[in-house]
C-alpha positions as CSV (number, residue, x, y, z in Angstrom):
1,X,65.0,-1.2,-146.0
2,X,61.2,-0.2,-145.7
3,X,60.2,3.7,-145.7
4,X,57.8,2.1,-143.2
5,X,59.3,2.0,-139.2
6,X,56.1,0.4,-137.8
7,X,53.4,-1.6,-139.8
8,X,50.0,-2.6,-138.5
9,X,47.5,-5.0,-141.0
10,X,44.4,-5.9,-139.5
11,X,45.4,-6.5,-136.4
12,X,41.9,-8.1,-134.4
13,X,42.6,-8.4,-130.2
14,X,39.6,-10.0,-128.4
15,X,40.0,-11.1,-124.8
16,X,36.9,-14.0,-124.4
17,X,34.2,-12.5,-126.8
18,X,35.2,-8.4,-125.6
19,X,36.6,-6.9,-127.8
20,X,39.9,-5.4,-127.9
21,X,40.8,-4.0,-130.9
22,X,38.6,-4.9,-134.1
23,X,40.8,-4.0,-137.4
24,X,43.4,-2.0,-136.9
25,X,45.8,-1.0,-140.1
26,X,48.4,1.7,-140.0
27,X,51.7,3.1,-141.6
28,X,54.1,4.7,-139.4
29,X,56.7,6.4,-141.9
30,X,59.8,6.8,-140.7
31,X,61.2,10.7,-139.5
32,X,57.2,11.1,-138.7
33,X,55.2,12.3,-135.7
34,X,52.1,10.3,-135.7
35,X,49.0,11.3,-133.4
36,X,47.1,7.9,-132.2
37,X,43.7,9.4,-130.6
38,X,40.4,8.0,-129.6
39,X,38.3,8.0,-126.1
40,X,39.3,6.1,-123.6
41,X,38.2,2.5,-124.2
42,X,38.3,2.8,-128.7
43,X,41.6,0.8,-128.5
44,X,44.3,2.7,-128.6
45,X,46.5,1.2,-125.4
46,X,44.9,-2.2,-126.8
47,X,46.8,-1.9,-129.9
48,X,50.2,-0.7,-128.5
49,X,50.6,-3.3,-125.9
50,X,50.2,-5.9,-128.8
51,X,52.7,-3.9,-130.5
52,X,54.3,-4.9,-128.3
53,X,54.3,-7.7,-127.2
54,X,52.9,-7.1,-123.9
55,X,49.1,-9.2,-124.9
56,X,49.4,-11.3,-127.4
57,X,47.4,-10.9,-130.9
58,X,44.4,-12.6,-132.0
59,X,44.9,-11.9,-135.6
60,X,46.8,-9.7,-138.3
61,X,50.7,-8.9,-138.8
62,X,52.6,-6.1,-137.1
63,X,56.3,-5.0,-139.1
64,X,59.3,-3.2,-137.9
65,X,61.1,-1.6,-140.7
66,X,59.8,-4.1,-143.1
67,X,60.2,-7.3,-141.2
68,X,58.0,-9.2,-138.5
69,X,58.1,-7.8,-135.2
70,X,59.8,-9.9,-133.0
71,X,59.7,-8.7,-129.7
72,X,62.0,-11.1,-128.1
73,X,64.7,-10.0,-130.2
74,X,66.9,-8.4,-127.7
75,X,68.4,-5.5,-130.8
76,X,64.9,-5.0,-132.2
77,X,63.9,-4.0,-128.1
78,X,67.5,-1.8,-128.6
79,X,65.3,0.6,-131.1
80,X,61.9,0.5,-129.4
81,X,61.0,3.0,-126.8
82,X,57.6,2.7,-124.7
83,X,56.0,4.9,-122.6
84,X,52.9,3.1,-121.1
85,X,50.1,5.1,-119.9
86,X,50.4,4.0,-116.5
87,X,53.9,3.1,-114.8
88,X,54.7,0.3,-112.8
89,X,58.4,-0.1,-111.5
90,X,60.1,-2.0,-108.2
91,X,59.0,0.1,-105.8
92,X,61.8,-0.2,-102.7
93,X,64.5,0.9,-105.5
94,X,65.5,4.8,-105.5
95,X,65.3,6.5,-109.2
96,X,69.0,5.5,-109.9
97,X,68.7,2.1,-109.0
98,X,66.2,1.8,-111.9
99,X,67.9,3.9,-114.5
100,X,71.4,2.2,-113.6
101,X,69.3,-1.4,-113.8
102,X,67.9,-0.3,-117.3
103,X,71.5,1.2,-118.3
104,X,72.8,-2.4,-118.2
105,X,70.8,-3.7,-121.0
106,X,72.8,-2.1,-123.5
107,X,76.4,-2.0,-124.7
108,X,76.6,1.4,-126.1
109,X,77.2,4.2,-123.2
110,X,73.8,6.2,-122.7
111,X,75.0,7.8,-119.6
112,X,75.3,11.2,-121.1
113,X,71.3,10.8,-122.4
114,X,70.0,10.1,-119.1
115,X,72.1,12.6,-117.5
116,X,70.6,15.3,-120.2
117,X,67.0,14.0,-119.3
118,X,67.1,13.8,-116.0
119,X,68.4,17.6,-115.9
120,X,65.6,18.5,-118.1
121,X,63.1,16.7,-116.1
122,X,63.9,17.9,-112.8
123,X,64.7,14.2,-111.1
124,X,65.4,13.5,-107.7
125,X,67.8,10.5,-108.5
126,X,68.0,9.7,-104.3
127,X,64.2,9.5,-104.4
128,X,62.8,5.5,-104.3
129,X,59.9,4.6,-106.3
130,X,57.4,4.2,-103.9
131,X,57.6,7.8,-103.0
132,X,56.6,10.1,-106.2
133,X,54.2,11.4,-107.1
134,X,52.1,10.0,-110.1
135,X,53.8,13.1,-112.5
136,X,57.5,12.5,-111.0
137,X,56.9,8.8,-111.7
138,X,55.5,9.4,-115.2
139,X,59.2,11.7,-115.4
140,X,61.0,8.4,-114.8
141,X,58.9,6.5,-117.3
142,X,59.8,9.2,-119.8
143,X,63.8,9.1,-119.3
144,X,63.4,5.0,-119.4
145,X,61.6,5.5,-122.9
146,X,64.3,8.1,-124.4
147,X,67.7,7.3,-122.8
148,X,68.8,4.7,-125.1
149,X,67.7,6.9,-128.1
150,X,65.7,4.5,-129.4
151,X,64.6,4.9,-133.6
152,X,60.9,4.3,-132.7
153,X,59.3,6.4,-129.6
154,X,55.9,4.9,-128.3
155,X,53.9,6.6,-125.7
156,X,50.4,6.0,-124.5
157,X,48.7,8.8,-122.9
158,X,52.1,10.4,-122.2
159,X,51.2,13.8,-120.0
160,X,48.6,12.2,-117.8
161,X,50.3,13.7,-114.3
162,X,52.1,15.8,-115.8
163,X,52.3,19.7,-114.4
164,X,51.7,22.3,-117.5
165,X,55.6,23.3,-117.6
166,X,56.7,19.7,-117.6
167,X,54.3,18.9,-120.3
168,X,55.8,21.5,-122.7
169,X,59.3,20.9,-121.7
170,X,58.2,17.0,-122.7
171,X,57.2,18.6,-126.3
172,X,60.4,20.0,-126.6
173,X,62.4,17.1,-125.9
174,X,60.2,15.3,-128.5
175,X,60.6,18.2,-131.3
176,X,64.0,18.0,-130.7
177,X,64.4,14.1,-130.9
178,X,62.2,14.4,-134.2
179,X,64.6,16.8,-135.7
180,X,67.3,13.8,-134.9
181,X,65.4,11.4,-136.9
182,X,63.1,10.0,-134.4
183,X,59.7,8.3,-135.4
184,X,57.4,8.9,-132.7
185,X,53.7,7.4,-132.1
186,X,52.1,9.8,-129.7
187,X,48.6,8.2,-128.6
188,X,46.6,10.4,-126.5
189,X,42.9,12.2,-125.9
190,X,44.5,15.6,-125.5
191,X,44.0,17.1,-128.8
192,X,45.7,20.6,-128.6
193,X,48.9,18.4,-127.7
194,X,48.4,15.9,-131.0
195,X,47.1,19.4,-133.1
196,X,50.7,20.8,-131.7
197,X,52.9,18.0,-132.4
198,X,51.9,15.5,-134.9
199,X,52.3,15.7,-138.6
200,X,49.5,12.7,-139.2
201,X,47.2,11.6,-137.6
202,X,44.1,8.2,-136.9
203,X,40.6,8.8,-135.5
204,X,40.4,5.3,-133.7
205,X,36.9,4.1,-132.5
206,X,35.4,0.9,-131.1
207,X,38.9,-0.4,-132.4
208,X,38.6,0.3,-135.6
209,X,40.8,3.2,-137.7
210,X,37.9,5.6,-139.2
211,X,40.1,8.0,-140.5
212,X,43.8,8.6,-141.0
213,X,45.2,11.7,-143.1
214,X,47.8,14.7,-142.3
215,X,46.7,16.8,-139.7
216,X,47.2,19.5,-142.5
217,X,44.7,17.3,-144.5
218,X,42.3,16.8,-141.5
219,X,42.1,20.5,-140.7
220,X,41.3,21.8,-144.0
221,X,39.7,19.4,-146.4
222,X,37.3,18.5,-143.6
223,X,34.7,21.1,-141.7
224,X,34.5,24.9,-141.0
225,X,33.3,27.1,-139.0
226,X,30.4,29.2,-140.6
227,X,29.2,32.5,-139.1
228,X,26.0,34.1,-140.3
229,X,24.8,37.5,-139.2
230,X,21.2,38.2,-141.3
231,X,17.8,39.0,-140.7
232,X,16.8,36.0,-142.6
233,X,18.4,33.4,-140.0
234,X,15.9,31.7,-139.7
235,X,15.4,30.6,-143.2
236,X,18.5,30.2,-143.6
237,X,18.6,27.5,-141.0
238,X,16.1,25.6,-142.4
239,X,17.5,26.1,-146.0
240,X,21.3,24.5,-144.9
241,X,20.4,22.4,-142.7
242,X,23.6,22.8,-141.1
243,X,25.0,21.8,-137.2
244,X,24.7,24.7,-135.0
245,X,27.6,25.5,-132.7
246,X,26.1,28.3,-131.4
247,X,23.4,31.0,-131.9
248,X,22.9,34.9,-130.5
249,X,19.5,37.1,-132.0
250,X,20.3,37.4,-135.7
251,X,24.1,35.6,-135.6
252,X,24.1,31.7,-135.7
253,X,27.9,29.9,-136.0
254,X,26.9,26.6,-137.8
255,X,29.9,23.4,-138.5
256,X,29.6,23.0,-141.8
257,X,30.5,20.5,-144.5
258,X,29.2,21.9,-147.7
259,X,31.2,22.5,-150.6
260,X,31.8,26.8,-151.1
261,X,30.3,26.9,-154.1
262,X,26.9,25.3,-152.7
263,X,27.2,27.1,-150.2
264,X,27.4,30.4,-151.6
265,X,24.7,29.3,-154.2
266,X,21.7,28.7,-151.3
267,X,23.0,32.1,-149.3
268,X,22.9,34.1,-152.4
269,X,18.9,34.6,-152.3
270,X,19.5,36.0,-149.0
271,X,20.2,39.7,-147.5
272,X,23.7,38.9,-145.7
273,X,25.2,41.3,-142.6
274,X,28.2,39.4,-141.6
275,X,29.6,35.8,-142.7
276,X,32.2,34.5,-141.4
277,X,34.7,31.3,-142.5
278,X,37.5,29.8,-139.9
279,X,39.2,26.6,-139.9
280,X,37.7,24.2,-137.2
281,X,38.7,23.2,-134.0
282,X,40.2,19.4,-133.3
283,X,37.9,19.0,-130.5
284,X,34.9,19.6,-132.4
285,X,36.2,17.5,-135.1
286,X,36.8,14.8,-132.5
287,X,33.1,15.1,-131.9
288,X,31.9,14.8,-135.1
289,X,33.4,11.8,-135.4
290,X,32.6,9.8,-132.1
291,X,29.6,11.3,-132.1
């Protein structure tokens, strides 16, 4: 048995000579909530749907607890959930047609899941497909994803049509299947829900994984916030050489990446009012590095 749920080793996609994904390599450990995030277009959808088995690899190996992914393998589906970005279902059947269809693939009873979910969700079972909304459709998508309390969770871009409130009662349902033993890759561009939810995380850009730590990691070993009140600003501008985030008369907040000790070596020649050190923001760590 492999501490690993999910491994990725150099996966390479290319559709023609575009590129899909370049080198992708990752370790989902089991019991984990892993945050997947890049712009739209870095890879990220690119690498799930050849996860699986949706497009079909160029190169690399991709494992499921420790053996090759076979996606045809009817009781390795059993313990995959997926939630793709966008949802496409039959559209002349009603809401229970589809979750009664998708009930049928499995022996164990999971009527008493989907009932829970469909409560939590808000569902119009009577409803047919063709009539929601892009967020009551992405509900359905959810409770096809979750019913059959799978042991890995995927989900691409999950809230996208979501309503505030349905997005945070989605957070819950996945804290809550986490605390259960759930492993759960959460891709998405919404940083304040990855900062929220995920204990690791991977920067991925022009499909390749630049960086991969905890978020714990990420947040503190990385950049700060520097705030700077003095009369000798300008100097000390030129002197750190530092990103400014912002500026106002005599006060200047700079993102900084300097060690504290060097830090506080070049500021100690100056006459200091106010200074000021917070933890950075995701998003402006997001921007560093897709700068």
């Amino acid at each position: 048995m492999s501490k690993y749920i999910l491994e990725i080793k150099k996966l390479k996609k290319y559709y023609g000579k575009s590129r899909g994904v370049e080198d992708v390599s990752l370790k989902l450990e089991k019991g984990n909530i892993y945050g997947f995030i890049g712009p739209n277009g870095a890879g990220k959808s690119t690498t799930i749907r050849t996860v699986m088995g949706l497009v079909n690899k160029t190169s690399g190996e991709i494992y499921f607890d420790g053996e090759i992914l076979d996606t045809s393998d009817i009781n390795t589906k059993s313990k995959i959930g997926y939630l793709p970005s966008e949802i496409n279902l039959y559209d002349d059947m009603t809401v229970k047609g589809i979750f009664d269809y998708h009930e049928s693939f499995y022996d164990k009873d999971i009527s008493e899941r989907r009932n829970e979910l469909v409560k939590l969700l808000k569902i119009n079972e009577d409803m047919k497909l063709e009539d929601l909304s892009l967020g009551n459709l992405k509900k359905v998508g959810i409770v096809l994803a979750l019913m059959h309390e799978p042991e890995l969770l995927i989900l691409d871009e999950p809230t996208s049509g979501l309503d505030p409130i349905m997005q945070s009662t989605l957070h819950d349902i996945l804290l809550q299947e986490n605390k259960k033993g759930m492993t759960i890759l959460y891709s998405s561009h919404v940083l304040s829900e990855v900062s929220s939810l995920c204990k690791d995380i991977g920067f991925i850009k022009d499909g390749v994984i630049i960086k991969e730590d905890s978020m714990e990691n990420i947040m503190k070993d990385n950049y700060t916030y520097l705030t700077i009140s003095s009369k000798d600003i300008n100097k000390i501008k030129k002197d750190l050489k530092l990103e400014i985030k912002s500026e106002n008369d005599n006060e200047v907040k700079f993102i900084n990446n300097m060690d504290i000790n060097e830090l506080l070596n070049k500021l100690n020649k100056y006459k200091i009012d106010k200074l000021l050190i917070e933890t950075i923001s995701l998003e402006d760590l997001f921007n560093k590095y897709y700068k």
